[in-house]
C-alpha positions in Angstrom: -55.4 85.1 270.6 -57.3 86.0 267.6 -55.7 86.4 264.1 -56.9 90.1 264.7 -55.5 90.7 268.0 -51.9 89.1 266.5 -52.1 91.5 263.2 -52.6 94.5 265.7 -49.9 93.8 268.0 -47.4 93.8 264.7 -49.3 97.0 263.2 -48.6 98.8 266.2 -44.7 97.7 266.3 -45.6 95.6 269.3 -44.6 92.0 269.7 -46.9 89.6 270.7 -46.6 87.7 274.1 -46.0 84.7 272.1 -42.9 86.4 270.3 -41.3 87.9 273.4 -42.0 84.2 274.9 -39.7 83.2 271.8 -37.2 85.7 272.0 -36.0 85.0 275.6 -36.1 81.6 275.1 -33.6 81.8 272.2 -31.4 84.0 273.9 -31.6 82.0 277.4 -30.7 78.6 275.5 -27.6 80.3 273.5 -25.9 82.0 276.7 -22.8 80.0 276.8 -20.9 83.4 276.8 -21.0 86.8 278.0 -23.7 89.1 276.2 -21.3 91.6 275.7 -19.5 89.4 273.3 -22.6 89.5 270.8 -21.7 93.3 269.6 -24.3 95.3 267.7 -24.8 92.3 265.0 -27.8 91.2 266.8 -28.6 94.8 268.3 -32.6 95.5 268.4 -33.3 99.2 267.7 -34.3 100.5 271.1 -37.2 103.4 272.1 -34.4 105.9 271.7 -33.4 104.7 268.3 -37.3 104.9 267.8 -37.5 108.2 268.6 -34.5 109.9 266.7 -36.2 108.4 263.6 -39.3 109.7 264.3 -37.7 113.8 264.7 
């Protein structure tokens, strides 16, 4: 990938496959406990969250 194609996928509040590739493998290695557990300390904003922002 391109330092282009990486720069749009962060303009557009994308993440990059490489990133996402990251982000499960962090959260696959550190699942010694239930998810639930985690609370909203490490809560992502989701499409909904997105969206109330943008009205």
């Amino acid at each position: 990938m391109t330092a282009r194609m990486q720069h749009d996928w962060h303009r557009h509040g994308l993440r990059s496959p490489e990133d996402l590739e990251a982000l499960v493998a962090e959260r696959l290695e550190g699942t010694g406990h239930a998810s639930t557990s985690t609370g909203d300390a490490r809560r992502e904003p989701s499409y909904a969250d997105f969206l109330g922002e943008q009205i």
